[in-house]
N, C-alpha and C positions, 0 to 999 in steps of 0.2 A: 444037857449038862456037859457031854465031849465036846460039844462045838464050842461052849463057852470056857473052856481048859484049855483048846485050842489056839484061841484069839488072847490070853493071858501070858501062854507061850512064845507066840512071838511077839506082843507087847516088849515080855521082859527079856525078851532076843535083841531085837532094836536099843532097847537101853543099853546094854551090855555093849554093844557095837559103838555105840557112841563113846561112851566111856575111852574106849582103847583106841579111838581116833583123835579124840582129845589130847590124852596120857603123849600118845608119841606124837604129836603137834608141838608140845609142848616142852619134850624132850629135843627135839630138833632147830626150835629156835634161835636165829643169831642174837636176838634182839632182846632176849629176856634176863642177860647178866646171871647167866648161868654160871655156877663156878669152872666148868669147862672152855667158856669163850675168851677166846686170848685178848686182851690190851694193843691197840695199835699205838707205837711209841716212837721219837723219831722224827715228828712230822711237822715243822713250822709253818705259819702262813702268816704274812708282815705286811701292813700296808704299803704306799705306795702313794707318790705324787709327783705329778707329773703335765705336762705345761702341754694344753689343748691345742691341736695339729690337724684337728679334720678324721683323727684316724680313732678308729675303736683301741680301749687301752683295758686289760685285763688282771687281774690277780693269779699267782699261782702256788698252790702249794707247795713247800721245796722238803727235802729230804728224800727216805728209800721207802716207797709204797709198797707191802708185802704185795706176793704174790694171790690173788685172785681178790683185794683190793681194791675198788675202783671210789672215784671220786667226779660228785657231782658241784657243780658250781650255781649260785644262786644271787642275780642284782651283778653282774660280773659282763665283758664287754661291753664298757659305755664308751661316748664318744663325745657330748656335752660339758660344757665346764661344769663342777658340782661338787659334791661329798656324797659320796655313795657305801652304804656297808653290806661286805659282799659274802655269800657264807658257803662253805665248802664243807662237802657231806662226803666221809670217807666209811665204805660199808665192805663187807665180804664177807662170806661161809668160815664159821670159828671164830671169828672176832666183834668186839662189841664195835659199834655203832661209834665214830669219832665226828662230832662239827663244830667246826671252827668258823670264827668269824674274823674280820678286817676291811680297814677303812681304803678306799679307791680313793683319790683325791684328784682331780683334772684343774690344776687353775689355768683362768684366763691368762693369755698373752699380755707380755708388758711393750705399750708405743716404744717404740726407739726413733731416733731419728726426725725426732721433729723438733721444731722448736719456733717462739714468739718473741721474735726482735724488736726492741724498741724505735719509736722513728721519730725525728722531727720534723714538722712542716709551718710553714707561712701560711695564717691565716690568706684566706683566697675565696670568701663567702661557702666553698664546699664543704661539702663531710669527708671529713678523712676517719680511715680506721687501718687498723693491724691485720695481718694475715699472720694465720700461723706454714712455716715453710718445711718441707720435707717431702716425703712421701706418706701419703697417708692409705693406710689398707680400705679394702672392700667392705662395708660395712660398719665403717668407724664414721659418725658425725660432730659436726664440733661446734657448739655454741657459745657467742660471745656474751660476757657482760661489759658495759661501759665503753662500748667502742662506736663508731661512726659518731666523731664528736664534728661541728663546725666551729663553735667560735674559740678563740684562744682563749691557753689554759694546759695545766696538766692533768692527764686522767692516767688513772691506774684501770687497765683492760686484761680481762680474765678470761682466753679460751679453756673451754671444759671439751676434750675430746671422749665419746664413748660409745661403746659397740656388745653386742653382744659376746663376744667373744673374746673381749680386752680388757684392762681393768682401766680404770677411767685416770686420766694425766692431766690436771689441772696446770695451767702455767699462766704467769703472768708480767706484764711488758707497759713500760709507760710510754706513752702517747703524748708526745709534745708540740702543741701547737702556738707560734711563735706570732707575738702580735705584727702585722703587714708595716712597713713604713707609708707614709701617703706620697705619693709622687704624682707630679703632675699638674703642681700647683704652684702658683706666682704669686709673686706680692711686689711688687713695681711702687718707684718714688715718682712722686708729681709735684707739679709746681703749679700753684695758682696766684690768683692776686687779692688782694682784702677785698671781699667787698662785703664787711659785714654777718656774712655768713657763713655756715658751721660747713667745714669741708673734710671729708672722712676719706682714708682709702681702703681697699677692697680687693680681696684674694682673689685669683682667675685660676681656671680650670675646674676638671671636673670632681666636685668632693664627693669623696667615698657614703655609701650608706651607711650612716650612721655614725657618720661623723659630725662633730658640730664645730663650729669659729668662733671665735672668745676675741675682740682689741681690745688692747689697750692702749693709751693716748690716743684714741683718735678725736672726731668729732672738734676739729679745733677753727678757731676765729678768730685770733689775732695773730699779725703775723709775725714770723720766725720759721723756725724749722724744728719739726717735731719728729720725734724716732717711734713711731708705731708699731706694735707689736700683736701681731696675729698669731695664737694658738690654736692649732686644729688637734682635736682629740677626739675620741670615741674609744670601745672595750676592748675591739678586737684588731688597734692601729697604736703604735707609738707615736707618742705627742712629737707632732711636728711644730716648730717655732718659727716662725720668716717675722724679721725685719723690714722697715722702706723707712724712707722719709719723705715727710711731709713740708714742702716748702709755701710758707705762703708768704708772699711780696708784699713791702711794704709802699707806701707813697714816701713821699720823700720827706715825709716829718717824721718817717720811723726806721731813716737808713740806719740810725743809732744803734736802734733796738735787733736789728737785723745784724750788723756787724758783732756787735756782742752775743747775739744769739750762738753765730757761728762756732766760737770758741767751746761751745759743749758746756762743760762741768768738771769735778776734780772728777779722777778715773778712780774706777771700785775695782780693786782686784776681786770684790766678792759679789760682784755680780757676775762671774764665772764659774763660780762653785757653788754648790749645795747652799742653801740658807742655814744646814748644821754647820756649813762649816763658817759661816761669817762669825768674826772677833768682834764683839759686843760683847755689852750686861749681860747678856742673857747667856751669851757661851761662855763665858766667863769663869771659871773655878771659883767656889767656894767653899768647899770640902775641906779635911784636915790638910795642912800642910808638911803635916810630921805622920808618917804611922811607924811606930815602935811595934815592929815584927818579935822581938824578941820576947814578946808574951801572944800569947797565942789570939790569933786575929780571925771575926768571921768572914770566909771567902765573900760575903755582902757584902762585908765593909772596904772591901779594897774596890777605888776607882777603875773604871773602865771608859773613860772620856778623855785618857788622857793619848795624847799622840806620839809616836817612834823619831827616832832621828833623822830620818829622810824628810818626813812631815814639816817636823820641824824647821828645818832650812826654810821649805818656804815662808814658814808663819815667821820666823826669823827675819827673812827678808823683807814681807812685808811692815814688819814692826817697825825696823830701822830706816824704811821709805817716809811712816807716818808724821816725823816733824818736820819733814821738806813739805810735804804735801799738805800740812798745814798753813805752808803761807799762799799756797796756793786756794783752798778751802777762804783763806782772808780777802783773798783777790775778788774772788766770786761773789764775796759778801757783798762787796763793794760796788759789784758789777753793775747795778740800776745806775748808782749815784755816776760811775764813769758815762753811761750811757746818755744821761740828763744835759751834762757836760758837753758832749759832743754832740751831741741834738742840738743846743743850743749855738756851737759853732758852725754847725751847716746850717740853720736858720738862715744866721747872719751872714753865710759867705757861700753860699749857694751852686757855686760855679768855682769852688778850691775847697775842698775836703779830704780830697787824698791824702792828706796827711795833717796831723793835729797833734799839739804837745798838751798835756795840761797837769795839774794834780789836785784833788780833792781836800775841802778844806782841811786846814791847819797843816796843811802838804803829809801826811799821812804817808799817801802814796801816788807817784809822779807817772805819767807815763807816757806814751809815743803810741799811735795810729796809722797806720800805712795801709793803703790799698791798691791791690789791681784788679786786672779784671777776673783772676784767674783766685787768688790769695789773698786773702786778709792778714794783717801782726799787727799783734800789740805787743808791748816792750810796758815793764811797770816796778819802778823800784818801792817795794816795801820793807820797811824796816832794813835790816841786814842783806836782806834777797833780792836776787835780779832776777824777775820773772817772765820767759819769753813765753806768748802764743803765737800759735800760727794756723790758719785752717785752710783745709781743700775746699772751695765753692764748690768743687765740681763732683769731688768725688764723696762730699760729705765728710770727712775726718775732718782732726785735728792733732797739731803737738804742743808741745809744754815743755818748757825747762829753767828748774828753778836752784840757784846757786847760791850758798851761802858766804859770802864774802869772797874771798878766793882760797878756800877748802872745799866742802861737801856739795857735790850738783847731782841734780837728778832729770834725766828724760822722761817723755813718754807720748807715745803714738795712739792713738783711739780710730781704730775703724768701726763699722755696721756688726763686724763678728771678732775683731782684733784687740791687743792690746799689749804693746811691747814698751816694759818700764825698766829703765836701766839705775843704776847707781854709782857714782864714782866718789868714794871714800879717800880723799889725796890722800898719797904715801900711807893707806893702809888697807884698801880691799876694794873688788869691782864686782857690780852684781847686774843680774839682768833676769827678768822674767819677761815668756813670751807666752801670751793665752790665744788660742785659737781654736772658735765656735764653730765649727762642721753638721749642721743637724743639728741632733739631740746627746752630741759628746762634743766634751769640751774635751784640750790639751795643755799642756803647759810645759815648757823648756827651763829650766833653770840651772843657771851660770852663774858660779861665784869662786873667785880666783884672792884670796890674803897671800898681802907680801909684806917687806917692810924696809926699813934704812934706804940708804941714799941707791943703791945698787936692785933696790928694788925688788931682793927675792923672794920667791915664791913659797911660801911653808903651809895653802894647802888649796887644792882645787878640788870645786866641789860641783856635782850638776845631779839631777837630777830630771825625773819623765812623769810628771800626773797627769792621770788621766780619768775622768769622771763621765761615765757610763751608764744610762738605767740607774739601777739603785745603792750602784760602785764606787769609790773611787781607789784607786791605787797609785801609791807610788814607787817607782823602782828607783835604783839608784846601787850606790856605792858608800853610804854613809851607815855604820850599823857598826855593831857589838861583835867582831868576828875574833876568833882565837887569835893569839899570837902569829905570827910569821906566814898567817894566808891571805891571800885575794879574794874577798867577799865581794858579795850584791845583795840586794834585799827586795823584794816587794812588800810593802807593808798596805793592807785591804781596810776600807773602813766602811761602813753603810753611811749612803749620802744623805737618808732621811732624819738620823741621830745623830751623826759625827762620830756613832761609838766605835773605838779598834776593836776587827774582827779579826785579825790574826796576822802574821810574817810567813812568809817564806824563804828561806835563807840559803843561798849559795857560795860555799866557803871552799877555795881551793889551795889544797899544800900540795907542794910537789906535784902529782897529776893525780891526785887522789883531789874527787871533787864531793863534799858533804851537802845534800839538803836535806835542809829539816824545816820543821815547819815549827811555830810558836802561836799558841793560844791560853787568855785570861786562861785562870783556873776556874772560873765561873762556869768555864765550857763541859769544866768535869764533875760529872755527878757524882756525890760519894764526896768529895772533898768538902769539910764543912768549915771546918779550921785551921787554918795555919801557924807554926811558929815558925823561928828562924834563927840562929845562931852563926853568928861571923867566926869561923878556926879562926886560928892564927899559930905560928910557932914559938910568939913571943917573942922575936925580934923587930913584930912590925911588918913582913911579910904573909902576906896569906899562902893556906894550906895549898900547894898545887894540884894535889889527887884530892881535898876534899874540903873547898873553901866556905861550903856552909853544913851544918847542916838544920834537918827539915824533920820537922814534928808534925803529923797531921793528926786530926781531930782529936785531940788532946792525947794521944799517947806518950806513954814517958820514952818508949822506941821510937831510935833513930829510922827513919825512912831507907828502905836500903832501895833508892830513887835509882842508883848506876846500875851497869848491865855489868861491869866486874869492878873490883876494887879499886882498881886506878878509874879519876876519871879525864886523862890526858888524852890525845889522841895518837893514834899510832900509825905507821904506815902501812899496815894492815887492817884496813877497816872493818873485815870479816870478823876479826880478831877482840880487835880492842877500842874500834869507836862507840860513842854513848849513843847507847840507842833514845836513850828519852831521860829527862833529868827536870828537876825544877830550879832556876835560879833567878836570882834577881835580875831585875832591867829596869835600865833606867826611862821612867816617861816624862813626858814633858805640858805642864798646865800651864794659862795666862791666866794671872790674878789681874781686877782690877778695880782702885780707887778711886773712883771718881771723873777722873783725871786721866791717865794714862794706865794702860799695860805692861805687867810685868812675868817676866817666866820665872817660872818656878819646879823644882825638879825633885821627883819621889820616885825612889827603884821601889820596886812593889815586885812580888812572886810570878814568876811566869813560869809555864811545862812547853817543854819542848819536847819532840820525837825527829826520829830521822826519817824519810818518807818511806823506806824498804819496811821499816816498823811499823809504822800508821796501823795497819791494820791489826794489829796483835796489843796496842796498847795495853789495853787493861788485862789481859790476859798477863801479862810481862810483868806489869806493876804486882797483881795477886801472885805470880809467882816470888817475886821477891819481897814482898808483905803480905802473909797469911791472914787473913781476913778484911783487907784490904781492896771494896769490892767498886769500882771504880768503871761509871758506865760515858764514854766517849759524845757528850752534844752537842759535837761542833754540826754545823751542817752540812748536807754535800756539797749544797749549794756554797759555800763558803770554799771548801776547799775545791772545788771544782774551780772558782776566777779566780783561788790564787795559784793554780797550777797554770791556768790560762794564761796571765800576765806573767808567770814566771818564764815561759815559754815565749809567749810574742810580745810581751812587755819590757822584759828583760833583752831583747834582740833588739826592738828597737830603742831602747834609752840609749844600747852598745853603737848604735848607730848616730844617736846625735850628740855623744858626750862628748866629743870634742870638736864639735862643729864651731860652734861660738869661743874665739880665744881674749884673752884679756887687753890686749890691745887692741882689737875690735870693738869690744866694751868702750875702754876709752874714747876710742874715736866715734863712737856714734852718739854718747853723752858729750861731745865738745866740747868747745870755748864760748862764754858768753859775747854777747852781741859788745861791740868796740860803743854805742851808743853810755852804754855803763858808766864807759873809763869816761 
């Protein structure tokens, strides 16, 4: 029984000890938010970001850490780009327990220093491609899309550069590869003799892959002299054109037909330009000849076929060439029956042909034959007209000049790639076009000088420079719509596949203040759906000079606030007070036609203009000064890309041959008719 009181003893000895190690464990505690442990207060901890360097990047607690305070860090020195949350554990004897948390942020580096230039090249059968230029870091790769193109063509090429350690730089650059011209290839004249059989000629050198040859006239058997035309083309080559001629000799019961041969045909001014732009039916206007702007009209409904003032001139010139060159078109009709004639006199006289008078029944038309060994003439009066021919045997041409009584005469020259037709309007105007085929561009020179009375003077000289390019044509000049009291130029751009105007470019200088601007349909602007238009006036018959229309768009009863300040004059301060962009009328120019003949006809229609410093802010400009007025720019680059081209080397050179050709040169190369006449 003692031993067993003994062992209950210290059982409840033991308990008791624990107890009171407990108690003051528990009393002693930093941790248990006792009301004795002090509050650590004071202490901020803020994130942080910051742009990866290789180097370990850390968080720190900031404020005043009491004393016996310490602080642990947790997820803290990293060195990897990332988002990291870092937590800071602040403890000490008397104080409860503080942990905070914050975001470490490391980004990626950003590329600098590089970049992806666009390039162009001539197809060459290779793969070309883009490189992107710079310095590029250690670990950064770059992969292309759309690049190592070979055949011509525009590509849009996308380097994607990226690395572990950078944020990825996408950039992108066009790639232009320009079709090859073909070089290296001939197309030679020959001459053979009848025998019956079909005689063709044939390109020399060597044709590219993948190019193929196209004739036309060849394959020919009876003789004369034929102009053959070989087109080489394929994808990745501009069409090359070569000419020859084909002569094949007659026996002598077809000197006739050979003599006549020689003299060509009447000359086409449009077989040097575009087939949009040949005056026929077909190009012809038929559209309204009136539009009443003053009710509100949809930007569809206004014409875009019609042509500028520069244009103009030539279609002008050629208009008033076409009833001379209708008696020549009569000649030609005639041409067999004259040939029959004179076939039938060298029959008979076999050993004297050099020369033959005759005329066609009911004397029609009369006419003279001359030869040598080198030149053929014929001389032939029709109706009113004394019509000369004359042909090169050797070098293939011929000329022609046809006068009306003794008033209006007219020249013209026909080479393999030439064509120079003059006019001489007595005592009242002298004109001259010169077309010359180079390749795959044609040019054209034009000369026209009005004078009038016995003294002859001059009240207006006009010239202009076209030129028809690929899918271009442009003409520069001096004839255009320019403000009061400056010296203008224009190039006005058309596509040579439609004939439709694709835009102006306009250089107007006052004083030395020099203005371009540029003009496009409204058609080019999106957001424009209607037009109106209203003529000011002050009521005396003068127009408003600060504000000679104005301009309603899609049907708003608000006036268009189109100026860039109130006045819309110009000033000699450009920065100040010129228009930056404006819509106004201008006049265009169509040929209607009956039947019969062609006529011009003339409708100003709505044009928008800008000045080039402005170009790029249009529609921004416009919304500023029309609120809600959201107006998105479709002209294309390509558009204005050839008319800044030709403004620049088109305009240099017109300046170069405006006054090469003078009007007494004119004169004198249209002459005097043959004395055979008188």
């Amino acid at each position: 029984m003692k031993k067993l009181k003994l062992i209950l003893c210290i059982l409840l000895t033991a308990v008791c000890a624990a107890a009171v190690i407990a108690f003051v464990a528990c009393k002693d505690s930093g941790s248990g938010g006792g009301s004795n442990l002090a509050t650590i207060t004071g202490i901020s901890f803020g994130g942080d970001t910051v742009t990866y360097d290789g180097q370990a990047h850390s968080l720190e607690v900031e404020g005043q850490i009491p004393e016996g305070v310490s602080v642990e860090y947790e997820g803290n020195d990293k060195v990897e780009p990332g988002v990291y949350t870092v937590k800071a554990t602040l403890s000490g004897e008397g104080y409860k327990t503080l942990t905070l948390t914050a975001t470490l942020t490391i980004e990626k580096m950003t590329l600098t220093g590089i970049t992806l230039d666009g390039d162009t090249f001539t197809y060459d059968g290779q793969a070309h491609s883009l490189e992107v230029e710079g310095q590029i870091p250690e670990g950064v790769s770059v992969a292309y899309e759309n690049n190592d193109k070979t055949d011509a063509g525009q590509y849009t090429v996308k380097a994607t550069l990226s690395g572990t350690y950078y944020k990825e730089l996408i950039l992108n650059a066009q790639l232009v590869i320009d079709k090859a011209d073909i070089t290296g290839i001939t197309f030679s004249n020959d001459t053979v003799t009848y025998d019956g059989q079909a005689h063709s000629l044939a390109v020399e050198g060597n044709i590219p892959t993948g190019v193929s040859v196209k004739y036309e006239n060849n394959g020919k058997i009876e003789p004369g002299s034929y102009t053959v035309k070989a087109i080489l083309s394929g994808k990745n080559y501009n069409t090359l054109e070569l000419k020859a001629v084909l002569h094949i000799l007659p026996n002598l019961s077809q000197v006739a037909q050979t003599v006549m041969a020689s003299f060509g045909s009447t000359p086409d001014v449009w077989e040097f330009l575009p087939e949009s732009f040949r005056l026929n039916e077909d190009r012809a206007y038929k559209g309204a000849q009136t539009i009443d702007f003053t009710s509100a009209v949809s930007v569809t409904n206004i014409p875009t076929t019609g042509i500028g003032k520069q244009l103009d001139v030539v279609y002008g010139t050629v208009v008033k060439m076409q009833s001379l060159l209708g008696y020549v078109d009569t000649f030609y009709g005639s041409a067999n029956t004259i040939a029959g004639l004179y076939q039938e006199y060298i029959n008979a006289h076999p050993d004297n042909y050099r020369e033959f008078e005759g005329q066609t029944s009911g004397g029609a038309i009369s006419f003279r034959i001359e030869l040598d060994d080198m030149q053929y003439k014929l001389l032939a009066k029709i109706g009113p007209a004394s019509l000369e021919l004359t042909s090169d045997t050797e070098n293939n041409g011929y000329t022609g000049r046809v006068q009306i009584s003794d008033s209006n005469a007219l020249k013209f020259e026909v080479g393999e790639d030439t064509l120079t037709i003059a006019l001489n309007i007595l005592n009242h105007a002298v004109t001259q076009l010169i077309f010359v085929r180079t390749g795959s561009t044609v040019t054209c020179h034009m000369y026209e000088t009005l004078y009038f009375g016995e003294n002859n003077t001059t009240i207006m000289e006009t010239s202009a420079l076209l030129t028809w390019s690929g899918n271009y044509v442009s003409v520069c000049g001096a004839n255009g719509d320019f403000f009061l009291g400056s010296k203008g130029e224009v190039v006005e751009l058309y596509d040579a596949t439609t004939g439709k105007y694709l835009g102006s470019k306009v250089k107007e200088t006052l004083s030395s203040i020099v203005y371009n601007t540029y003009w496009f349909n409204l058609s080019n602007m999106g957001g424009i759906n209607t037009i109106r238009v209203i003529e000011e006036s002050h009521g005396n018959g003068t127009l408003n000079a600060t504000s000679p229309y104005t301009v309603y768009l899609n049907g708003s009863a608000d006036m268009l606030a189109i100026r860039n300040v109130s006045t819309g004059l110009l000033d000699t301060n450009p920065k100040r007070y010129s228009r930056r962009y404006d819509i106004e009328m201008k006049k265009t120019y169509y040929y209607t036609y009956d039947g019969e003949k062609f006529e011009k006809i003339e409708i100003e229609i709505p044009m928008i203009f800008v000045q080039e410093e402005n170009y790029d802010t249009l529609a921004a400009d416009i919304l500023e000064k029309n609120s809600g007025l959201y107006i998105t720019n479709n002209v294309p680059s390509t558009t204005t890309s050839r008319l800044d081209y030709y403004y620049e080397s088109g305009l240099a050179a017109y300046e170069q041959i405006a006054d090469l050709v003078t009007p007494q040169a004119i004169a004198e190369y249209v002459g005097v008719k043959d004395s055979w006449f008188n």
